[in-house]
Each structure stands twice: as C-alpha cells, then as structure tokens.
C-alpha positions in Angstrom: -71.4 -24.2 15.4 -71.4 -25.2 12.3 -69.4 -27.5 10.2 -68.1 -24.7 7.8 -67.2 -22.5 10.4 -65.6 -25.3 12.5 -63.2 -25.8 9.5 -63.0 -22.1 8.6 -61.5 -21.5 12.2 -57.9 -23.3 12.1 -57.6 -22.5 8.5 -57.7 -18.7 9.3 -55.3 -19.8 12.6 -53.0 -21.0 9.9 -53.0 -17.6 7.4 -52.6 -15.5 10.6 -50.0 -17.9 11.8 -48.2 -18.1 8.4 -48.5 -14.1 7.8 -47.2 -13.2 11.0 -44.2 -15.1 10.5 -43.5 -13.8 6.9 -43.5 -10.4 8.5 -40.8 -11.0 11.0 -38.6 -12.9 8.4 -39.5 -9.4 6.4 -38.2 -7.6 9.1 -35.6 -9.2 9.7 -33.6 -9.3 6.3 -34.5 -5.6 6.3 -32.9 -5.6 9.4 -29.6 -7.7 8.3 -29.3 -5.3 5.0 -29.7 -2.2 6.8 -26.3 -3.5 9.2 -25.0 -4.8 5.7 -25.0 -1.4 4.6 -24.0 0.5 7.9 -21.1 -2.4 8.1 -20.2 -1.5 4.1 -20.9 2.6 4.6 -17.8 2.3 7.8 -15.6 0.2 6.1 -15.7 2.9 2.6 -15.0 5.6 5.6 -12.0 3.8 7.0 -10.2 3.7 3.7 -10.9 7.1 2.6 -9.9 9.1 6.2 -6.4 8.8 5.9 -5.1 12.3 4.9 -1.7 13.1 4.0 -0.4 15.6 6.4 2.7 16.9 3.8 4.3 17.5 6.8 6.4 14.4 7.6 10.2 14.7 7.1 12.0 12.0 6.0 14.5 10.5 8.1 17.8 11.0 7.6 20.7 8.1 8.0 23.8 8.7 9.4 25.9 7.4 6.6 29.1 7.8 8.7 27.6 4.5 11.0 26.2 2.7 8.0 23.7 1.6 10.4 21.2 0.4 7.9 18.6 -2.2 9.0 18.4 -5.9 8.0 15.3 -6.2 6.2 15.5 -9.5 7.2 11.4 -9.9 6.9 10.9 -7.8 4.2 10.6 -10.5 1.8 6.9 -11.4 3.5 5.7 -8.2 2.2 6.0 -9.3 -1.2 2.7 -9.7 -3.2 4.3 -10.5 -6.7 6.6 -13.2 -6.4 7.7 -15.3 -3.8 11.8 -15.0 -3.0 13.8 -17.7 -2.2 16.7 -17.7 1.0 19.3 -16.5 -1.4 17.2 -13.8 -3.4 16.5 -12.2 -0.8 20.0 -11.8 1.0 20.8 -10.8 -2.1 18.2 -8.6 -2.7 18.2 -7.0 1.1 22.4 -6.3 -0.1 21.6 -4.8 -2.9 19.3 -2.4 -0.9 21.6 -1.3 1.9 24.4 -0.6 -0.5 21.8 1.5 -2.8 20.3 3.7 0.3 24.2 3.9 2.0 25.2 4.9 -1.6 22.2 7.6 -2.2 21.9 8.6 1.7 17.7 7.3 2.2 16.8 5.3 4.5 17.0 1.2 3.1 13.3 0.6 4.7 11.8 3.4 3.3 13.6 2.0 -0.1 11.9 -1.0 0.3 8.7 -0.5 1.0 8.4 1.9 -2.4 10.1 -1.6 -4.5 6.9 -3.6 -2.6 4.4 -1.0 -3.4 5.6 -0.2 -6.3 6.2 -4.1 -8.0 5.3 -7.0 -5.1 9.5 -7.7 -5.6 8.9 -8.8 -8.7 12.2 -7.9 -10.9 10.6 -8.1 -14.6 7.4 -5.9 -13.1 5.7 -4.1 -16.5 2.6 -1.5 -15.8 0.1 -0.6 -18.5 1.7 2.7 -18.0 5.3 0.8 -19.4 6.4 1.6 -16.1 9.6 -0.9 -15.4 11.5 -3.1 -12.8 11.5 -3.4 -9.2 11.4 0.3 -8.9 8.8 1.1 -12.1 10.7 3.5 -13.7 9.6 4.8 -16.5 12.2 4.5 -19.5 12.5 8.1 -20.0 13.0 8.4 -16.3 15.6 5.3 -16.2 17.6 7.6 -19.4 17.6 11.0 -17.1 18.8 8.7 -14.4 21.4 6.9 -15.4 20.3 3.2 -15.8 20.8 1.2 -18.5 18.6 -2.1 -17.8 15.6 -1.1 -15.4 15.4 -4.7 -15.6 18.5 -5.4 -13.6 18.1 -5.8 -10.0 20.8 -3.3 -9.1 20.2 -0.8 -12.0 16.4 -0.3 -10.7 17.0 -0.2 -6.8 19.8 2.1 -7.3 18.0 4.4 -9.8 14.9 4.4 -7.4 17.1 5.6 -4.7 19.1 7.7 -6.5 15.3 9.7 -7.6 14.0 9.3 -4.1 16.9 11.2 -3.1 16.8 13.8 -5.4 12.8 14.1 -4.8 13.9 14.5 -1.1 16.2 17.5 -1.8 13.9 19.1 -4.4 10.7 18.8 -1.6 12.8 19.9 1.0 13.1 16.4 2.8 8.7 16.3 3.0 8.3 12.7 2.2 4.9 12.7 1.6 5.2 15.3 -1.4 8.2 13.1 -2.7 7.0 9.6 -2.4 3.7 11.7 -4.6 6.4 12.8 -6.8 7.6 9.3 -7.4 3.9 8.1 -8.4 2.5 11.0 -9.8 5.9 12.9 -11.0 7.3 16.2 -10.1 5.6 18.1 -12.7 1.9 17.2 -11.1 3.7 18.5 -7.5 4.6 21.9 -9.3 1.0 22.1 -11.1 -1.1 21.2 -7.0 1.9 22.8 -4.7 0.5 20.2 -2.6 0.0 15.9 -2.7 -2.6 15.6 -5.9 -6.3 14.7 -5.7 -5.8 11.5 -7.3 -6.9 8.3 -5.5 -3.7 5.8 -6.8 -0.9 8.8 -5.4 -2.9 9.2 -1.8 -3.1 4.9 -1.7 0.3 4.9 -3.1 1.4 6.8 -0.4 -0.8 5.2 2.2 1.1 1.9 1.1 4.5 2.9 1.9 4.1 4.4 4.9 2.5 1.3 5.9 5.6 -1.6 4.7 7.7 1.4 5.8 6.6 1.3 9.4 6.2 -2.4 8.9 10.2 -2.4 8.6 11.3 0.0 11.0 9.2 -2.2 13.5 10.9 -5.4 11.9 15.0 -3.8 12.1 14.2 -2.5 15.3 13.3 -6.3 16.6 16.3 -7.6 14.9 18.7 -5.3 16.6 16.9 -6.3 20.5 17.0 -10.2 19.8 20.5 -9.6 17.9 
C-alpha cells in the first residue's frame, strides 16, 4: 500500500468518526426541543382547562353563630406587602366584623382582598382601581365609602358589593366574583362569565386562596 493511501485511511476514520458524532449530538438537541416544546405545549394546556362552571353557590354563614374562621394564615398569601403580627390581627378583625356585618363568608372576603391587591392597603391599578379591595372611585361613591384607602372603608365596601353581587346573581359566585372584576354591566351584556382572560384568572385566583382558607380555618378549629 502506498504511503498516500496509508495516511488517507485514518484521516477518513476520523471525518466518519467526527460526522457520526455531529449527527447524534444533531439528534439529540432535536430530541431535547421537541420535549421542550411537548413539556411547554402541556403546561399552556394546564392553565387554560380550567372552566368556570357558573354553577357554584356561594356559601352562606350563619350569622346567628358568628362562626367566622381565623384567617390566622392568610397573611402568607400575600404577594404585595409583607404584614407584620399586629397588621394582621388587625387586619383578619377587620375582616370577620365586615363579612358578619354584610353576611359573606370572611375567607371568601379574603381571598378577593389577596387577588385583588397582594394586602397591600395603598394598592393603585392602571385602571385607578383603589385599596385593599380595588374599588373603583365611582364604585366606592355608590357604595358608601369615603377613603378606599382606609383599611375598614375598603374591606367593608368590598363586602358590602360582594353581597349585593350575590343577591343580584342569585347566590352563583362564579358570575359575582366576574361581576366584581369585570362589573355587572359586562354580566348583563354575556348572561354568562365573559370571554376575557383577566375575569376567568381572576376567578381562578380566588377560588384557589379561597379553598386555601377554608382548608387553613378548618385546621385551626381541629388543633384549637
């Protein structure tokens, strides 16, 4: 053989070597995208198949037992602001006395003031929305409340529209809560929970810190 060819042989070794190689790393980033994107495609599916049922009633307290639950971990639901011992037993008061007050349910009261502000008392949306509660200021006037800055003001206006949204919806508390996003005008125009993305996550939220609590009070009152 040759000297050429001698030299010609590992070289071509190599290049098969070298392309072989480059075709499995090929396939096997085509492999890790094509999971990327089957991994991405589930997780867009998750979010998007909840579907409000506009069926679910909300509860309905017997004010005569005032048996409202403690709240007392509601505060770790909070994404705006973090509240200190005394906020929050202040805070968790001032939410019992506005759901015994307005007949809703104090969990359910709290988890619309964490979806709808984190707990954060001077909340302002880009809508001018206001408060712990986000009312808006021509909402706050119909209401009642002077200062939807104040603590009390805003929980007890909130409950005081969440329980006329109840009445007005015939206790559904899917089509109020999208009442209290969207506003009862938009409820009248659909006869059902809008198409827009913010009301259905809106919703979504609630019901989630609302379960959250229920779970929570009913743990308090075993260990109490």
């Amino acid at each position: 053989m040759c000297v050429t060819a001698q030299l010609f042989i590992p070289l071509k070794d190599s290049l098969v070597t070298r392309i072989m190689e480059m075709r499995r790393m090929t396939l096997n980033r085509k492999r890790t995208a094509a999971c990327a994107a089957a991994c991405f495609i589930t997780l867009l599916l998750s979010l998007s198949a909840y579907r409000p049922t506009s069926d679910i009633a909300a509860p309905k307290p017997d004010v005569a037992e005032t048996r409202q639950p403690q709240l007392s971990k509601f505060a770790a639901l909070c994404t705006e602001t973090v509240l200190s011992g005394n906020e929050q037993d202040e805070l968790s008061s001032v939410l019992r006395e506005a759901a015994n007050h307005h007949a809703v349910d104090a969990a359910l009261l709290a988890a619309m003031m964490i979806s709808e502000s984190g707990c954060k008392k001077d909340a302002r949306s880009h809508a001018g929305a206001l408060g712990l509660m986000q009312l808006m200021p021509s909402t706050a006037k119909w209401l009642g409340v002077s200062d939807p800055m104040s603590v009390r003001e805003s929980v007890n206006g909130g409950a005081k529209y969440l329980a006329l949204l109840l009445e007005k919806f015939d206790g559904n508390l899917e089509l109020a809560l999208a009442a209290y996003n969207a506003g009862p005008a938009t409820i009248r125009r659909y006869r059902r929970i809008p198409p827009y993305r913010e009301t259905r996550m809106y919703i979504k939220r609630v019901m989630v810190y609302y379960q959250a609590l229920r779970e929570s009070a009913q743990t308090d009152e075993l260990s109490a």
